[in-house]
Backbone as a printed PyTorch tensor [residue, N CA C, xyz], in Angstrom:
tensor([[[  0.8220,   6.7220,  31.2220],
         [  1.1150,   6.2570,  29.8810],
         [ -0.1200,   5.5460,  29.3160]],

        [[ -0.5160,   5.8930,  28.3550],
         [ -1.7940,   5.5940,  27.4430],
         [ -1.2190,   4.2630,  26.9660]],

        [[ -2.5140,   3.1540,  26.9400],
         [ -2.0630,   1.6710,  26.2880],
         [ -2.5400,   1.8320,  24.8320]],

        [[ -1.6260,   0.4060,  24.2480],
         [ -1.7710,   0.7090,  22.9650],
         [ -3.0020,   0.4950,  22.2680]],

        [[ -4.1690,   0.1770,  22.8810],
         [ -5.8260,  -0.0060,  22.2550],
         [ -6.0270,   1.8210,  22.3830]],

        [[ -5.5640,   2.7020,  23.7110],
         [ -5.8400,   4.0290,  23.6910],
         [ -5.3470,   4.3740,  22.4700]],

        [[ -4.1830,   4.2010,  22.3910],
         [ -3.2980,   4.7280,  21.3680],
         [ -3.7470,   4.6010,  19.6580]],

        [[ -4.1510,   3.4810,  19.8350],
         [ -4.9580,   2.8240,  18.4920],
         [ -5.8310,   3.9400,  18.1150]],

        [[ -7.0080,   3.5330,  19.5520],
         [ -8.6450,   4.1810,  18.9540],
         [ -7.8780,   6.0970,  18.9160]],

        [[ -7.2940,   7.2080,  19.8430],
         [ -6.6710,   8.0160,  19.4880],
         [ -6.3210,   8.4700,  17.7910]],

        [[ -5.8390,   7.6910,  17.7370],
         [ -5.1630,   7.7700,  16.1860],
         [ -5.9200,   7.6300,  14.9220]],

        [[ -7.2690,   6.5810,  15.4360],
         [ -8.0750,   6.7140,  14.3360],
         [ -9.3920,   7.4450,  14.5600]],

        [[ -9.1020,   8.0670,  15.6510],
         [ -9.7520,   9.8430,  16.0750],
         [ -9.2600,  10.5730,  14.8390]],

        [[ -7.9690,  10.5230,  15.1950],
         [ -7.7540,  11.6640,  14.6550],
         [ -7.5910,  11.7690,  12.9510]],

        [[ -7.4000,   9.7860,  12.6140],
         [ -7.9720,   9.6630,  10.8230],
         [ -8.9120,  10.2640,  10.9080]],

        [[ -9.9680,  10.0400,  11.2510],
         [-11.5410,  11.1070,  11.0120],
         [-11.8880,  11.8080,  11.2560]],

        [[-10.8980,  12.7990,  12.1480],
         [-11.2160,  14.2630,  11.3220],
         [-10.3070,  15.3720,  10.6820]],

        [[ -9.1770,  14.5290,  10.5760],
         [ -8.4100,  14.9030,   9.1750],
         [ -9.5340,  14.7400,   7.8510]],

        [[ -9.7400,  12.7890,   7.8930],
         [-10.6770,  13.1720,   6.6410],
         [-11.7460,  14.0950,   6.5640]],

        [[-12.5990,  14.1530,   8.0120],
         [-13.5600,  15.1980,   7.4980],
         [-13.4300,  16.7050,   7.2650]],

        [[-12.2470,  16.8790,   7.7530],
         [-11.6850,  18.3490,   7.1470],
         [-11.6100,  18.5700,   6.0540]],

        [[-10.7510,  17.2890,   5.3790],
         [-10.3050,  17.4490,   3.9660],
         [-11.5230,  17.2600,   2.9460]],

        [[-12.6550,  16.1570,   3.1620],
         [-13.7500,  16.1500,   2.8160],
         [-14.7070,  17.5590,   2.7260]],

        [[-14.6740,  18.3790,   4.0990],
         [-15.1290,  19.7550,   3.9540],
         [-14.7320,  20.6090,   3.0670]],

        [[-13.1260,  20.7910,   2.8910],
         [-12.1580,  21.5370,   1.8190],
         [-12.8130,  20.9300,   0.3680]],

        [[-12.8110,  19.7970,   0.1340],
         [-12.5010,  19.3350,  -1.1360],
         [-14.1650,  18.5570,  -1.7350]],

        [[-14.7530,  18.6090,  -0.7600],
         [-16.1530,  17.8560,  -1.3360],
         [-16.5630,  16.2850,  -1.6510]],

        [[-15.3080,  15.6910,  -1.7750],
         [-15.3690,  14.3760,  -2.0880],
         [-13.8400,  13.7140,  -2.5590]],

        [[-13.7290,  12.5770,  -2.2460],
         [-12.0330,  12.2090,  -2.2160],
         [-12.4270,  10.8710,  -2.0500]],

        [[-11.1750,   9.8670,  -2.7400],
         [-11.2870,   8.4100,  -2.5210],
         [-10.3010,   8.5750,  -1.3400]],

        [[ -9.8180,   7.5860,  -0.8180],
         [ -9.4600,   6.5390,   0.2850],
         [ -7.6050,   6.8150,  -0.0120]],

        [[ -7.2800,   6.8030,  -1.0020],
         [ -6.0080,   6.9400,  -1.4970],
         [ -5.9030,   8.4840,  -1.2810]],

        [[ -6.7280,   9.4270,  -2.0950],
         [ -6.5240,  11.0510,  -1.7660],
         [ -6.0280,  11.2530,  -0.4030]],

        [[ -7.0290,  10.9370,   0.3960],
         [ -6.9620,  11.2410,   1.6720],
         [ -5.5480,  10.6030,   2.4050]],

        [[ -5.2020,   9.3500,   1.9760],
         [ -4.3740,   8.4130,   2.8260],
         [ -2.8940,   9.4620,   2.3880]],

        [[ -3.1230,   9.9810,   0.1110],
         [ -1.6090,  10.5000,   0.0550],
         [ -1.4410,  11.8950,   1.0040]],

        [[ -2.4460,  12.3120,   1.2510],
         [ -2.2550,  13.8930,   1.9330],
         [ -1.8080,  13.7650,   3.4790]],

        [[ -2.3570,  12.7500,   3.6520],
         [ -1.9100,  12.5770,   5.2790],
         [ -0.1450,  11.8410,   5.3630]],

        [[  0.1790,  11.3460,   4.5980],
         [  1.4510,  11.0350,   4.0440],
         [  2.2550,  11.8400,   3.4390]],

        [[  1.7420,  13.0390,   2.9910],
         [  2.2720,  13.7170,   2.3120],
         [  2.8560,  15.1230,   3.1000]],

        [[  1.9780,  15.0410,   3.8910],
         [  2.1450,  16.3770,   4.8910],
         [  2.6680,  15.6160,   6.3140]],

        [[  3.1640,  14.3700,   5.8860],
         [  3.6100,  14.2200,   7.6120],
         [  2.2730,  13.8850,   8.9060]],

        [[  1.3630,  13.7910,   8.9930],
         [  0.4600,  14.4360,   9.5340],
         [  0.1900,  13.6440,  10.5040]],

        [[  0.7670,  12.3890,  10.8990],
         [  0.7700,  11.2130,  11.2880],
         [  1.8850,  10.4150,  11.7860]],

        [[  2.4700,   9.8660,  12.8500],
         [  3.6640,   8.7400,  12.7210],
         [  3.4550,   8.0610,  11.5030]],

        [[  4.8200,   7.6130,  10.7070],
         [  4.3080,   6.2450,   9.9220],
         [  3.2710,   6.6790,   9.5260]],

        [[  3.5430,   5.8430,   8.0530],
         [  2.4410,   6.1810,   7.2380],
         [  0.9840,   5.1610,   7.2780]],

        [[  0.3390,   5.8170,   6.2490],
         [ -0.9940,   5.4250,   6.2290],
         [ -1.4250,   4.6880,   5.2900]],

        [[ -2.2260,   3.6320,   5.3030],
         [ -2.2650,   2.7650,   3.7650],
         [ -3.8580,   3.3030,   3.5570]],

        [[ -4.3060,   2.7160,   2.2950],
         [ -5.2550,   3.3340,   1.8010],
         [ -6.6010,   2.2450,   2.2610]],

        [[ -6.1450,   0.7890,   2.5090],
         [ -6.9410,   0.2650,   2.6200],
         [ -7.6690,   0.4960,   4.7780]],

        [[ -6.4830,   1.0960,   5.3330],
         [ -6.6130,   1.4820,   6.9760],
         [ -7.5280,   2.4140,   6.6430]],

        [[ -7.6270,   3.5610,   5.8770],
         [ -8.3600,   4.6430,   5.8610],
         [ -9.8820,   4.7180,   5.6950]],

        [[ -9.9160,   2.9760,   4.5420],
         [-11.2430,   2.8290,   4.4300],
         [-12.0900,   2.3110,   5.4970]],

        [[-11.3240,   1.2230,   6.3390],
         [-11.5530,   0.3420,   7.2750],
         [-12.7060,   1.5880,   8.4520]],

        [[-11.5090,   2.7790,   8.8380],
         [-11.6040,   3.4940,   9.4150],
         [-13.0640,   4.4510,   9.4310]],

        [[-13.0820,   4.7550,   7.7920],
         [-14.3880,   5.6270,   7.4120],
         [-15.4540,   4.5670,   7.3860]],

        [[-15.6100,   3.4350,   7.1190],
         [-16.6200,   2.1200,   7.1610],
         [-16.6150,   2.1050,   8.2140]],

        [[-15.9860,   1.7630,   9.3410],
         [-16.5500,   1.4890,  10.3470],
         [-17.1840,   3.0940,  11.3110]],

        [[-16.8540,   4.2350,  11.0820],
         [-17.4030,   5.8720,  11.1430],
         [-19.2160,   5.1960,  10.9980]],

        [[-19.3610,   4.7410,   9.9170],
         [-20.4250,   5.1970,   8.8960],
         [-21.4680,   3.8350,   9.6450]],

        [[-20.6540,   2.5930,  10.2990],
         [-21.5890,   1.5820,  10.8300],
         [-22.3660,   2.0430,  12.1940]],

        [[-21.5010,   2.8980,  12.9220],
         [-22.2910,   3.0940,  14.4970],
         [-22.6810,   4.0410,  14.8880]],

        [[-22.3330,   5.2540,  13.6660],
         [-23.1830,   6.0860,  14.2160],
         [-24.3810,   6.5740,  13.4340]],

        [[-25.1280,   7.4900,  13.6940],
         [-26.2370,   8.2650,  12.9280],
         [-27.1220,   9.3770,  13.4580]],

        [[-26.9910,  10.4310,  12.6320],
         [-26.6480,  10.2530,  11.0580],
         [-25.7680,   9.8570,  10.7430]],

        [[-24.8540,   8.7570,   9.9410],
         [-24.1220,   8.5680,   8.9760],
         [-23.1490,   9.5190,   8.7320]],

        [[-21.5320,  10.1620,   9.3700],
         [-20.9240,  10.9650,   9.0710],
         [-20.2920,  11.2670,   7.7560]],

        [[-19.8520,  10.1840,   7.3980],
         [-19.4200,   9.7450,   5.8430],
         [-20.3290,   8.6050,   5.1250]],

        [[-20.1640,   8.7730,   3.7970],
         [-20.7150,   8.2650,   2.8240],
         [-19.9580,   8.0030,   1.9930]],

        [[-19.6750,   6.6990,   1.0430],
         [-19.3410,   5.9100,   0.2170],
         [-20.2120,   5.7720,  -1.3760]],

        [[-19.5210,   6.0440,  -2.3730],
         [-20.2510,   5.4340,  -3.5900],
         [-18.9610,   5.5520,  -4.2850]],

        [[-19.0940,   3.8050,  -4.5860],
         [-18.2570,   3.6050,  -5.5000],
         [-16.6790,   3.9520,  -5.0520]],

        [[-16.3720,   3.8410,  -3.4230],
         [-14.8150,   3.9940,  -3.4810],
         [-14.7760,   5.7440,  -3.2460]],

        [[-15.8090,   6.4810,  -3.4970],
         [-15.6690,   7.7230,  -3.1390],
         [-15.9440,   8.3560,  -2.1290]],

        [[-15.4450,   9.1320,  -0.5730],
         [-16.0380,   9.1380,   0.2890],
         [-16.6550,  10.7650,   0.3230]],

        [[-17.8600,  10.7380,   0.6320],
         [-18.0790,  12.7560,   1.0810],
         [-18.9870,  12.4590,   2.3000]],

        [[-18.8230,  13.6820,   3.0140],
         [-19.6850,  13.9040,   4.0250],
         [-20.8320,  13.9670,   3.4550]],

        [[-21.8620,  13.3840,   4.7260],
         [-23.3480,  13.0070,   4.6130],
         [-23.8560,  14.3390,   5.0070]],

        [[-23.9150,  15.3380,   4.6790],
         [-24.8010,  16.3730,   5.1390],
         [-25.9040,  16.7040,   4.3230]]])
């Protein structure tokens, strides 16, 4: 049985690369886009707030590099 820090970091695996899928599909999306689609389609236990999603892509964008996601202005797109 996986503990709940596994379970945590797991889950916000798998926030980022839902978003970067949907980011690939769509080119660019705020924090809310992304949070209603993953809410919207189920895609997740329990839902998702918009401000977890950002937390999630900010902290993506602090440790690694290149930079997977990118931010301006509340908008996130992949850094490619």
């Amino acid at each position: 049985m996986a503990s709940k820090s596994e379970r945590n970091l797991n889950r916000r695996e798998i926030i980022k690369a839902i978003a970067h899928t949907y980011l690939k599909l769509e080119g660019e999306a705020t924090a809310k886009e992304i949070a209603l689609f993953i809410n919207k389609n189920n895609l997740l236990h329990g839902s998702i707030s918009t401000s977890y999603i950002s937390n999630i892509l900010g902290r993506a964008t602090f440790k690694c590099y290149p930079k997977r996601f990118k931010s301006d202005n509340g908008v996130w797109r992949l850094n490619v």
